[in-house]
N, C-alpha and C positions, 0 to 999 in steps of 0.2 A: 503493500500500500504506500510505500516510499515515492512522493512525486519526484522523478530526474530531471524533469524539462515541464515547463508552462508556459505558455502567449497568450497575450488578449489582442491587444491592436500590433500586427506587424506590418501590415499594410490598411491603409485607412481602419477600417473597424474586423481585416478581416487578420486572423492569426496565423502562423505559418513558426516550424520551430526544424531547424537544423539540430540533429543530434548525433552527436560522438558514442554511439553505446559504449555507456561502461562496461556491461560483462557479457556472456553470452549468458541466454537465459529470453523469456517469454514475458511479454509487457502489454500491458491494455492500455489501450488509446481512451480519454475521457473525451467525448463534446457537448458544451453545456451553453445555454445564452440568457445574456442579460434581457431588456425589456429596448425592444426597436428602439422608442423614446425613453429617454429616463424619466425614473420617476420615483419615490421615496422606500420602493420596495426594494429589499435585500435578497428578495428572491431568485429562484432559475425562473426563468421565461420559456413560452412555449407558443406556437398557435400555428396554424396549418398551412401559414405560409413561411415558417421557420427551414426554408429549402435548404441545402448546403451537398457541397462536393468536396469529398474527402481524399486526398492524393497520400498514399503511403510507398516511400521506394527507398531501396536502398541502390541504384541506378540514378541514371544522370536524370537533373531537373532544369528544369528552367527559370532561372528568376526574372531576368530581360534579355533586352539584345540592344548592340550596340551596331548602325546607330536605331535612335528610338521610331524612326519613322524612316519610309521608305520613296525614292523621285516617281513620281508618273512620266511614261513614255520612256521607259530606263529600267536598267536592270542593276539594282543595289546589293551590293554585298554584304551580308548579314550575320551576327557572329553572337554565338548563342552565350549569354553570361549566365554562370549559376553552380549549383553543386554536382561533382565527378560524373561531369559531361567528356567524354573522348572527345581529342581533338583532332578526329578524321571525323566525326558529326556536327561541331560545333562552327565552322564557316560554311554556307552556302548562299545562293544567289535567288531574288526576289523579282522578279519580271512583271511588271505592269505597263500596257498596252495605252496607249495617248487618249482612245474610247472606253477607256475601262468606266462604266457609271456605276463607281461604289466609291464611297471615302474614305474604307480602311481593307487591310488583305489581315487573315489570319495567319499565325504560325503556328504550327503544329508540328515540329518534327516526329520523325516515323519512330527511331528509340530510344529517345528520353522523353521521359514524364513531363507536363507539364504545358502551358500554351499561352499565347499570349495576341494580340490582336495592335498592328501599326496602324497608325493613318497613313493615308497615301497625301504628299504635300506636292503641289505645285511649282517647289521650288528647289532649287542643288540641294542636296543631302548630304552633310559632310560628318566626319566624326576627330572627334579634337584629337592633335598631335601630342605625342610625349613629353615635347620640349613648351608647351603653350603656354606661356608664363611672362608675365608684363616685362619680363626682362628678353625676350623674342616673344612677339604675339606673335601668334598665327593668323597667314594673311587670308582675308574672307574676300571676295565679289559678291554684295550685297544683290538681290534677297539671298538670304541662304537659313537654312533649320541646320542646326549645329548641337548633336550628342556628345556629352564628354562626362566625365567622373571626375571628383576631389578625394583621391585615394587619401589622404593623408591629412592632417589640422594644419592649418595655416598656411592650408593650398589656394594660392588664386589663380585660377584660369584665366589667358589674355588673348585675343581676337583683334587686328586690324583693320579695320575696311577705310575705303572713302568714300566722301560725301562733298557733294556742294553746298553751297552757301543758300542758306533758304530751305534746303532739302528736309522734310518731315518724315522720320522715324519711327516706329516704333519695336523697342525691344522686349522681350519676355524672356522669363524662364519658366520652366514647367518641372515640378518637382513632386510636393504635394498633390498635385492635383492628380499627379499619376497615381498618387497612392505609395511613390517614395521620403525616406526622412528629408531629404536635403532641405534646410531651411536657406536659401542662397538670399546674397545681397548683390545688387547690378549696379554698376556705375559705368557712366562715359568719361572717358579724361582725353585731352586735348595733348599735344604734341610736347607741349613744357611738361605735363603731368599734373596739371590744375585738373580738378573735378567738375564737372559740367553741368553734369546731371546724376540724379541716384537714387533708389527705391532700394525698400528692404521689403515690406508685405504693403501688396497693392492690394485697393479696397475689395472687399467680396471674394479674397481668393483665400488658398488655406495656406498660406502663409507665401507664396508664391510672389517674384517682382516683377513689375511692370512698371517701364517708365515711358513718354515719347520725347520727342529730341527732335527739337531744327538746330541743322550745322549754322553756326555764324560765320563762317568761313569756309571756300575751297581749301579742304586740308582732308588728314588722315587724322583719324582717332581710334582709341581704343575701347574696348567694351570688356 
């Protein structure tokens, strides 16, 4: 009756637990839920729309893929992130057709566990470099949907593009809303290093930034 492992929220309200088995030996899985809305009860919750899918593997899974969305009219390379995924499974290619009339392609690899659903964006699809750091941005040709990770604390990713004078903006990031932790902060700085502009949680998001931006100048900046 010893609990090894327990989640409640690991993605938005849904739980998900990587486990190292301590020993060999045979374990019951518990799932139980709170109340949709909360409310003053202490209790397990229940009602006949309490649906749920339960994934158990000790095989490869999927957590995401990098990058997070894939180009229309283009075939995008795809690379499956997550736990003891082989790496003769884990890169393949996403082909979507210029008439495709849908807004997102599923992923579902064939043997690991696990799936997950891109949007198809209308725009280059890039996925951030090793070295991307305000001390080398990485150079963008705006528009562009740009994936990358902060492996580490006190990482900051850095992105170049240009802009003309007058030009209207607008940048995001998507974190939360995916249903990831990353709480990220955005900012524009200008070629001295001055700060331009900068969001940490934009209104109505889950904790997600959103800023817009007109260049004052023909110049280069970073983001």
């Amino acid at each position: 009756g010893f609990v090894v492992a327990q989640n409640h929220d690991a993605r938005g309200l849904d739980p998900m637990i990587v486990l190292d088995v301590p020993e060999d030996g045979t374990y019951l899985v518990r799932a139980f839920a709170f109340p949709a809305k909360p409310n003053s009860t202490i209790d397990f919750a229940g009602a006949g729309d309490y649906v749920y899918r339960l994934t158990i593997t000790t095989g490869g899974f999927v957590d995401h893929t990098l990058p997070l969305a894939v180009q229309r009219a283009a075939t995008t390379p795809v690379r499956l992130v997550g736990w003891n995924i082989p790496e003769d499974e884990a890169v393949f290619s996403v082909e979507v057709g210029e008439a495709a009339d849908r807004d997102r392609v599923g992923v579902v690899p064939q043997n690991v566990a696990g799936c997950t659903e891109l949007p198809i964006a209308d725009v280059p699809v890039v996925v951030e470099l090793e070295n991307s750091t305000p001390a080398s941005p990485q150079k963008l040709e705006i528009p562009a949907l740009v994936s990358g990770t902060l492996t580490k604390s006190k990482e900051v990713d850095a992105y170049r593009f240009a802009a003309a004078k007058g030009q209207k903006l607008e940048l995001a990031v998507e974190s939360r809303s995916l249903g990831l932790p990353l709480d990220a902060v955005l900012e524009v700085v200008d070629s001295t290093g001055k700060v331009l502009s900068e969001n940490d949680d934009a209104p109505r998001t889950q904790r997600d930034p959103l800023l817009k931006f007109t260049a004052p100048a023909d110049s280069e900046y970073d983001v």
